[in-house]
C-alpha positions as a Markdown table, in Angstrom:
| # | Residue | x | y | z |
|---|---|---|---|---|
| 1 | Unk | 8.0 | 11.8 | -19.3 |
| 2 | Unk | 11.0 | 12.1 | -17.7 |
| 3 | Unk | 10.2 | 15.3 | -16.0 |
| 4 | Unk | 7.2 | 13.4 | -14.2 |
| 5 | Unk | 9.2 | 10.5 | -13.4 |
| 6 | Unk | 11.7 | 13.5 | -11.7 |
| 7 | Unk | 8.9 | 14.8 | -9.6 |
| 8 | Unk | 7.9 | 11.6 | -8.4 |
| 9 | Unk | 11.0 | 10.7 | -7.2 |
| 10 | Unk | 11.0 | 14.1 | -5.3 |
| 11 | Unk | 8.1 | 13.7 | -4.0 |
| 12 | Unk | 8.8 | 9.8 | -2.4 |
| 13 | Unk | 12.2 | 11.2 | -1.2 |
| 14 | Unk | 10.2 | 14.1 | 0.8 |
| 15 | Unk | 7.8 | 12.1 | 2.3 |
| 16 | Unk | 10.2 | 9.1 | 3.2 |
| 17 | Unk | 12.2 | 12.1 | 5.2 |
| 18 | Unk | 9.1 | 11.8 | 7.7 |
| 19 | Unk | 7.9 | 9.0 | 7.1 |
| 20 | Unk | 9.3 | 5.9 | 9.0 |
| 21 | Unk | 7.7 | 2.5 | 10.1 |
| 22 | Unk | 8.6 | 0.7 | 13.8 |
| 23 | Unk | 8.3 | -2.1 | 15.2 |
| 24 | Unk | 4.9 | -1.2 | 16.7 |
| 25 | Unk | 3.4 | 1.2 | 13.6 |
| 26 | Unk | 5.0 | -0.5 | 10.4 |
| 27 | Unk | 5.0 | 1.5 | 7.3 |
| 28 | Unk | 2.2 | 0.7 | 4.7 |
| 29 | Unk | 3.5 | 1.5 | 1.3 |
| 30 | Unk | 1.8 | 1.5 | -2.1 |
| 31 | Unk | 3.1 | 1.0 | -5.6 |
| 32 | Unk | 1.2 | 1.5 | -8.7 |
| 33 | Unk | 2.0 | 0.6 | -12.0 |
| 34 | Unk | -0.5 | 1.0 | -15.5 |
| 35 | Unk | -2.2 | -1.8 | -14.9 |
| 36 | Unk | -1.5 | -3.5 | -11.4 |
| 37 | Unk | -1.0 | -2.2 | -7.4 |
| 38 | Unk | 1.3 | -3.2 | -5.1 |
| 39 | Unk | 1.2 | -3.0 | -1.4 |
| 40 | Unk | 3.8 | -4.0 | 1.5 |
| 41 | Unk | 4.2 | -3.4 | 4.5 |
| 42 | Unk | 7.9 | -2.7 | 6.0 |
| 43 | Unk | 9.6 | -2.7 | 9.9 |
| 44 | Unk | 12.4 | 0.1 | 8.5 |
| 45 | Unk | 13.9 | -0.4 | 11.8 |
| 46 | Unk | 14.5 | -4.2 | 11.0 |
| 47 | Unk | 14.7 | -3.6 | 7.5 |
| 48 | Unk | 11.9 | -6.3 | 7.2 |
| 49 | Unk | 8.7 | -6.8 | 5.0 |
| 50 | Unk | 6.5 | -7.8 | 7.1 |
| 51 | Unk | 3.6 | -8.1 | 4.8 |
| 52 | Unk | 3.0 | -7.7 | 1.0 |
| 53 | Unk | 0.2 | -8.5 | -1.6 |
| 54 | Unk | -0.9 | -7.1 | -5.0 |
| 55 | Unk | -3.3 | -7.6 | -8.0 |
| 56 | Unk | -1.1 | -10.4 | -8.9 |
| 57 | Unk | -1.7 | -12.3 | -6.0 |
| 58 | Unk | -3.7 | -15.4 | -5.8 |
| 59 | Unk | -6.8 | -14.4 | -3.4 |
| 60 | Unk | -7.2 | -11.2 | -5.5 |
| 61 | Unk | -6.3 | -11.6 | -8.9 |
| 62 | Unk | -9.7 | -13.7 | -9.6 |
| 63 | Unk | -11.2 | -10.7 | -8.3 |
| 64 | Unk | -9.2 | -8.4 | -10.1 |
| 65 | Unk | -9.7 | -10.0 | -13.6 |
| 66 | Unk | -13.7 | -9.1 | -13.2 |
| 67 | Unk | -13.4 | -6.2 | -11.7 |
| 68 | Unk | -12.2 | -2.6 | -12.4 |
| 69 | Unk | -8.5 | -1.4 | -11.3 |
| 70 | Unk | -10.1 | 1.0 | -8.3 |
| 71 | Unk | -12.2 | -1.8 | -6.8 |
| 72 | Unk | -9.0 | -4.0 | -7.4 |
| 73 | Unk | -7.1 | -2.0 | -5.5 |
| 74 | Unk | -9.8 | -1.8 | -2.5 |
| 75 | Unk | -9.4 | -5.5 | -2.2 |
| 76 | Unk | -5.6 | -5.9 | -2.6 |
| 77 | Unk | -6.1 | -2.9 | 1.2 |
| 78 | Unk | -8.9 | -5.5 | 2.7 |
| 79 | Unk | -6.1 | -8.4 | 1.3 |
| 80 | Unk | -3.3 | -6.5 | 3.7 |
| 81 | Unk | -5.2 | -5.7 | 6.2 |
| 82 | Unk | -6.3 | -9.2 | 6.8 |
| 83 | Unk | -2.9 | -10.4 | 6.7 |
| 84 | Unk | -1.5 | -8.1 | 9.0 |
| 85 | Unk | -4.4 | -8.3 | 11.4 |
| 86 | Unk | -3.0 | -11.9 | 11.7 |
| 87 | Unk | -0.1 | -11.1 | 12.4 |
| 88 | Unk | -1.6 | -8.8 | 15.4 |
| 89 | Unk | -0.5 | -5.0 | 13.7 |
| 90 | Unk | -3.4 | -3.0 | 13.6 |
| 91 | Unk | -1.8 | 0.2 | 13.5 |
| 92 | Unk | 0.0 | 1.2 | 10.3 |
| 93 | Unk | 1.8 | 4.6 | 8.4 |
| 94 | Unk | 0.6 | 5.3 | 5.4 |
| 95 | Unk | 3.5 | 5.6 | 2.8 |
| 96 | Unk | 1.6 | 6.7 | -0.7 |
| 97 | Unk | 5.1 | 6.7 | -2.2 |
| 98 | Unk | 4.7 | 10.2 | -3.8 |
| 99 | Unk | 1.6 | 9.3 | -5.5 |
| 100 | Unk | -1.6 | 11.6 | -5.1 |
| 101 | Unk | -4.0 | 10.2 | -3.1 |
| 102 | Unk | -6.7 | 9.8 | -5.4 |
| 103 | Unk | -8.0 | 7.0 | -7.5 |
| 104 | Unk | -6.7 | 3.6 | -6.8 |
| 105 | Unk | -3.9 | 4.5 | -4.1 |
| 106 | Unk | -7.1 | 6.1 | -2.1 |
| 107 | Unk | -8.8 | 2.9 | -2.8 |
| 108 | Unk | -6.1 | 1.1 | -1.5 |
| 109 | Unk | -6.3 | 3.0 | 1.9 |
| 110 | Unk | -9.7 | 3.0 | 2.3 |
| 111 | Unk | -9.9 | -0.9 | 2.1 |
| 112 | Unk | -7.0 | -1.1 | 4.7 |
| 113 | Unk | -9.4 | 1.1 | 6.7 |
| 114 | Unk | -12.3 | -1.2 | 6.1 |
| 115 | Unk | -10.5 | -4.2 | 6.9 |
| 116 | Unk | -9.1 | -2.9 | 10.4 |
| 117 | Unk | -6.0 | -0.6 | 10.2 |
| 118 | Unk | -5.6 | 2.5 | 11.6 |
| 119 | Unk | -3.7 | 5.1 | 10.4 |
């Protein structure tokens, strides 16, 4: 277990090295736990959140309690999207946070896409 939490954390520290969200492209990162996904997004210029929603949050988690966790996490991207498309950011970098993108954190980014974001 340890050994894949290890690679992980290799992995996020690698892609954080080039990975870096402005002012004008904020970065879009994604947490996933066993049973939930997390999603913010983050100025690291400001050292801001701009943004953040999950499965836990109140438009989704109706959704999420009928649905399964990959369509759960296509919502909880249309969710962020929305919110940032509010804000007026439509342009985003995808941080997947050293997780493959497959499944649920591919989900994730292709309901941001759906909902408007481009990245």
């Amino acid at each position: 277990m340890s050994a894949q939490i290890k690679g992980r954390e290799r992995r996020k520290l690698r892609i954080r090295n080039k990975v870096s969200g402005t002012p004008e492209r904020p970065r879009l990162t994604v947490f996933r736990s066993l049973t939930h996904i997390y999603a913010q997004v983050i100025d690291d210029v400001a050292g801001k959140t701009l943004a953040h929603t999950s499965t836990l949050a109140k438009d989704v988690k109706g959704f999420a309690a009928e649905a399964n966790k990959t369509e759960s996490a296509k919502k909880v991207g249309n969710a962020i999207a929305e919110i940032l498309k509010a804000k007026g950011v439509t342009k985003v970098v995808f941080d997947r946070n050293g997780y493959m993108y497959h499944g649920r954190v591919k989900a994730l980014a292709d309901g941001a896409r759906e909902g408007g974001l481009e990245f």
